[in-house]
MARDREN-416304 format. One record per residue (C-alpha): z, y, x; residue in one letter. Coordinates in steps of 0.02 Angstrom, whole numbers, plus 50000, padded with zeros to 5 digits. Layout:
N
R      w      v      u  r
R      Z      Y      X  a
...
***
This chain:
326
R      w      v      u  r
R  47869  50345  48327  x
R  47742  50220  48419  x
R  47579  50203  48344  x
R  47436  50078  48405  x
R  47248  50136  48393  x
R  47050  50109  48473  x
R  46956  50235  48548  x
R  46773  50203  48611  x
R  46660  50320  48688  x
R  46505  50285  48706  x
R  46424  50387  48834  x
R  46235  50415  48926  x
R  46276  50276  49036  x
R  46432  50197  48991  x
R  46534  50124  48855  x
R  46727  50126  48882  x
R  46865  50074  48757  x
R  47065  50078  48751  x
R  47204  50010  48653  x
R  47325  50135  48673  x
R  47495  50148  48611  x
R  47567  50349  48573  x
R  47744  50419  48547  x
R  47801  50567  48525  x
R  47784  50721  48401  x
R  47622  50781  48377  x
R  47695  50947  48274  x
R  47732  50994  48469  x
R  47552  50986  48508  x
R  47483  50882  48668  x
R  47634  50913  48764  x
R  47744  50828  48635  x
R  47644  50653  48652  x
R  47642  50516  48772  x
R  47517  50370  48791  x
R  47507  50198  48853  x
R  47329  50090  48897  x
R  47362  49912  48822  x
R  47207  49859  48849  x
R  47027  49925  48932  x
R  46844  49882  48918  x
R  46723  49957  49012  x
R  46522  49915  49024  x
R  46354  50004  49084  x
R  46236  50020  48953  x
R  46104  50157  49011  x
R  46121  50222  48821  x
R  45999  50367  48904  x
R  45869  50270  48963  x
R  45704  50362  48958  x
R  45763  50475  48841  x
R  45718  50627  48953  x
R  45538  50567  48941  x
R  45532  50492  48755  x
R  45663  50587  48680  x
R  45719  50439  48578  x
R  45852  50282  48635  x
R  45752  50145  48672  x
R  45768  49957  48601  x
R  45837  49882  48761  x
R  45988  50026  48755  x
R  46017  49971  48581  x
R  46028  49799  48616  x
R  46166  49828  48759  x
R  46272  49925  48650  x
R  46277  49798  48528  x
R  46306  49653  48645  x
R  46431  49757  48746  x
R  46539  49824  48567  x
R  46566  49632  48525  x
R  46609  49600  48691  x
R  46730  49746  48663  x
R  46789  49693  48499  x
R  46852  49498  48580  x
R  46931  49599  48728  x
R  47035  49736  48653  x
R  47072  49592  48483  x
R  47002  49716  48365  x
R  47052  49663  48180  x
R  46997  49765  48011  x
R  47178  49844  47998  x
R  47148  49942  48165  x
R  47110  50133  48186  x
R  46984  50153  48251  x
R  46913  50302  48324  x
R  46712  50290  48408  x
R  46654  50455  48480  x
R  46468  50480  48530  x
R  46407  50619  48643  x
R  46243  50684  48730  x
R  46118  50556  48730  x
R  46153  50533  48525  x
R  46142  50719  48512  x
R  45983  50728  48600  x
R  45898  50608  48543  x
R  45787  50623  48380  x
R  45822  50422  48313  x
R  46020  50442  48320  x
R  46021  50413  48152  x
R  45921  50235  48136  x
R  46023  50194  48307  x
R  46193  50232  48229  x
R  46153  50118  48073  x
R  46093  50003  48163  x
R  46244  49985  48284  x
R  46342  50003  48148  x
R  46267  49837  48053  x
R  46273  49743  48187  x
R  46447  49752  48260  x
R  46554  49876  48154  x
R  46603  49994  48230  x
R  46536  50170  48148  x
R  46509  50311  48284  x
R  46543  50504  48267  x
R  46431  50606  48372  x
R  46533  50769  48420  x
R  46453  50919  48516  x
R  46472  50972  48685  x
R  46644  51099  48652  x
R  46723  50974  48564  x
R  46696  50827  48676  x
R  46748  50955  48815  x
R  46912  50992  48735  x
R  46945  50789  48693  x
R  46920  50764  48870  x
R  47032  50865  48935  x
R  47178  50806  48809  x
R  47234  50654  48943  x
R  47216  50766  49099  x
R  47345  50872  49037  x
R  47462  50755  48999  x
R  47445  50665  49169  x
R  47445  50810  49258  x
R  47642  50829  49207  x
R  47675  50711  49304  x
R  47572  50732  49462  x
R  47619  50893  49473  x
R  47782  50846  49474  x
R  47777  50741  49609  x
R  47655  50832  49726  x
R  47678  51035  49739  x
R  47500  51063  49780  x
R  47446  51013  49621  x
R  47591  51124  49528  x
R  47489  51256  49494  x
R  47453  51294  49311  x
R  47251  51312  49311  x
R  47139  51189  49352  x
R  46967  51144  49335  x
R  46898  50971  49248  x
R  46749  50897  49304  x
R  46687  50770  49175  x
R  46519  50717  49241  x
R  46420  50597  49109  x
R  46252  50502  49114  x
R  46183  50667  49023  x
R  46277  50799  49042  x
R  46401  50864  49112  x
R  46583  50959  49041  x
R  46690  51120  49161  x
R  46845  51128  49053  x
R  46965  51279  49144  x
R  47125  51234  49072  x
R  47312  51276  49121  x
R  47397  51456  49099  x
R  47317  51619  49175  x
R  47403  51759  49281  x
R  47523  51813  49136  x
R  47581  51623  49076  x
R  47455  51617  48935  x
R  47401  51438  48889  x
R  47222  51455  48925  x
R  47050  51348  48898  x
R  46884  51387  48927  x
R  46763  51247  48915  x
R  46567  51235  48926  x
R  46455  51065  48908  x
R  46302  51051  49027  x
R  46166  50955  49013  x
R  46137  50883  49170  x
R  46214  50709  49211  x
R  46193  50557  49327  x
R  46042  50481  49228  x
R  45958  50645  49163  x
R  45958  50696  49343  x
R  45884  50534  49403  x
R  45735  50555  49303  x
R  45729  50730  49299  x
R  45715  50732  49470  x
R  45645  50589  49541  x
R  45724  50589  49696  x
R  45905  50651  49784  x
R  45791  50787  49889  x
R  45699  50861  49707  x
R  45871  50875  49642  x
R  45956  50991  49793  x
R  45777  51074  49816  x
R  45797  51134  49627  x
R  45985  51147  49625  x
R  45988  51329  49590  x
R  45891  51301  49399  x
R  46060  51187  49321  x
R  46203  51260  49445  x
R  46173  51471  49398  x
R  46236  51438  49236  x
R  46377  51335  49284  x
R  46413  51471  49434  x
R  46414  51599  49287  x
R  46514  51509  49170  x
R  46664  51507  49297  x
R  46624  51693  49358  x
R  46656  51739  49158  x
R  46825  51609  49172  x
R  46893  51731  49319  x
R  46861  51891  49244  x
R  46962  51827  49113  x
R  47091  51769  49202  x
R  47093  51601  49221  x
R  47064  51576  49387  x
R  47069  51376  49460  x
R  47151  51308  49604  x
R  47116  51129  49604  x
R  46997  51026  49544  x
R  47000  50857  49445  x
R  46868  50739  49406  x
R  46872  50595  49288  x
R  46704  50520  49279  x
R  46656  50365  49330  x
R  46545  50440  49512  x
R  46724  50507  49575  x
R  46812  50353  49511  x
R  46690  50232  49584  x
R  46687  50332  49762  x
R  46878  50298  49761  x
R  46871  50129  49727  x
R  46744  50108  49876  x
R  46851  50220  49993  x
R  47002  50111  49960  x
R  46892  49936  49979  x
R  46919  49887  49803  x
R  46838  49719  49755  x
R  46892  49769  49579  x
R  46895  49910  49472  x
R  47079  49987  49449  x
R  47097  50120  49368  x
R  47286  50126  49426  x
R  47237  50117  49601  x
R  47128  50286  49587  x
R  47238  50361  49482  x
R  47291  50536  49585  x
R  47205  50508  49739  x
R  47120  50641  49808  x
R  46943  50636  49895  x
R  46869  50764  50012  x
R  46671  50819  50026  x
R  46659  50715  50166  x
R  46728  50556  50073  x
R  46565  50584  49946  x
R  46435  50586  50099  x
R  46499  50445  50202  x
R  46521  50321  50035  x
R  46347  50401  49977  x
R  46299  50343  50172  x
R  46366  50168  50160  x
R  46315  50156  49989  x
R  46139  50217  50037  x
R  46118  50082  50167  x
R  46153  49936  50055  x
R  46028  49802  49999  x
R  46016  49814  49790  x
R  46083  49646  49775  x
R  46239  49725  49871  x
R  46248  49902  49769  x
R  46223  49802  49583  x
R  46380  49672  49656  x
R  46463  49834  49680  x
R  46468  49940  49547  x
R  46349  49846  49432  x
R  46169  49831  49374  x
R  46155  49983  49265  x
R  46230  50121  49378  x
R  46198  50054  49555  x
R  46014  50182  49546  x
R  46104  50314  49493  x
R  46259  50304  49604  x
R  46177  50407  49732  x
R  46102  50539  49610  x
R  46292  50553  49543  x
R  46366  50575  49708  x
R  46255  50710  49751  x
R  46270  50795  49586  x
R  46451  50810  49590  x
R  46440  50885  49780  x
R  46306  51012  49706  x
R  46458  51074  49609  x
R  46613  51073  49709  x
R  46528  51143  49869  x
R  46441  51289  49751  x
R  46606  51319  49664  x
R  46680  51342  49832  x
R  46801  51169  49833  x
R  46853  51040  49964  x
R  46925  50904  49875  x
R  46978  50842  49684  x
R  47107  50742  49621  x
R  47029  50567  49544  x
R  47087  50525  49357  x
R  46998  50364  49267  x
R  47066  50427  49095  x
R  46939  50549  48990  x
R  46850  50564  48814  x
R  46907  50374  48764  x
R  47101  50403  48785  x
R  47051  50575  48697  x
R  46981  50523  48558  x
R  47161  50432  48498  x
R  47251  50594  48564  x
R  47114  50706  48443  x
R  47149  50607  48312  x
R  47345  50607  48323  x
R  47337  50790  48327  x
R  47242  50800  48189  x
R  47075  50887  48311  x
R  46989  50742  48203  x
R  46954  50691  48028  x
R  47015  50523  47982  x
***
């Protein structure tokens, strides 16, 4: 049975939507569904912006998520009859005003958010990475094995899901939410040399977090990433003009891919990094790219496999399986 529905996430930096179409049986769990992207809508809205300092979402972010969910509600033809499911994470968590924010963005386009914690947005993440990684695997031996790690790297913070089956065939998840992200880390920091200098104060606890995934078995041997640092250094490997998320979609990219895009990138004008990859994440671009080599290098990886799909594809998926109230 095919059922249509929305799913929005509005993260620390971005806002991303889907109207996605899913089959199957959901009394089989995750592996008894299939999904299909209709239609996308993606937008930079620095939700996070000066909440490290302030603790509270500014105005200005406000305003963009409003003007962006209209925007969103035109592209992906959303009509009262939909099902809609809007999933808010760390910046709405942290941030002391979520409440007058949510009723606010609420009033003005609609759409009513759900701010989930860090476990659960870990395990909704990691709901279309499974399923695509049927197929992948499939198709390319080295990425047959049946425990991997996800990367999902967000404005503020960031989720290690360990997922797969461990030594004995066990399904297996271990998942922990960080909170250190592209944005957090750009004014956190400062600067790209502040954040390696002080590496060591948000990577132990990562580093022990997988040391306590080994010792119970689940032991990785791949990574994949699906957030939007590793999706936009694909798309500037490959010379995309436009975003596709099709075109990234299972390509794999190497530590050296990260420094010599965070090299070209770096040597841009501003005019030329906003034309790239937009006026909201082309300052934090660099911060992300040398966030996400803080962890791979530490954990002891060479590459990851790129996926575009993550928490907004998950959210429909959660909901199907019931991981969500209605």
């Amino acid at each position: 049975m095919e059922q249509e529905f929305i799913g929005i996430d509005l993260g620390s930096n971005s806002l991303r939507g889907v109207r996605m179409c899913v089959s199957g049986d959901a009394k089989k769990g995750i592996k008894g569904l299939e999904y299909t992207a209709l239609k996308t809508f993606d937008a930079n809205v620095r939700t996070a912006e000066g909440l490290e300092s302030s603790g509270e979402i500014c105005n200005a972010a406000v305003a963009r998520i409003v003007d962006n969910l209209l925007k969103m509600r035109e592209t992906l033809e959303i009509v009262e009859s939909d099902c809609v499911i809007a999933l808010t994470t760390q910046a709405m968590r942290k941030a002391r005003n979520r409440e007058q924010v949510l009723q606010e963005i609420f009033r003005k386009s609609g759409i009513a958010f759900q701010v989930i914690d860090g476990a659960m947005e870990a395990k909704i993440t990691a709901l279309p990475p499974k399923i695509a990684m049927r197929s992948i695997g499939k198709n390319n031996y080295k990425f047959s094995s049946n425990c991997f790690l996800l990367i999902d790297m967000g404005g503020a913070s960031s989720e290690f899901i360990v997922c797969g089956k461990d030594s004995t065939g066990s399904e297996i998840e271990f998942a922990r939410s960080f909170e250190i992200g592209i944005v957090s880390a750009k004014d956190r920091y400062g600067n790209i040399a502040q954040l390696l200098a002080q590496s060591d104060e948000f990577l132990a606890p990562i580093v022990e977090f997988m040391k306590s995934c080994k010792k119970k078995g689940a032991i990785p041997k791949f990574v994949v990433a699906n957030s939007g640092t590793p999706t936009i250094v694909c798309a500037l490997k490959l010379g995309l003009q436009e975003y596709d998320p099709k075109a990234v979609f299972g390509k794999e990219l190497t530590k050296q891919d990260f420094n010599e895009v965070l090299a070209i990138f770096s040597a841009l004008d501003t005019e030329s990094q906003i034309a790239r990859v937009g006026e909201y994440k082309a300052d934090v671009v660099p911060y992300g790219i040398a966030l996400f080599t803080c962890f791979i290098e530490t954990l002891g990886f060479e590459e990851c496999l790129v996926l575009d799909e993550g928490l907004r594809e998950g959210a429909v998926l959660a909901r199907v399986l019931g991981l969500l109230k209605a």
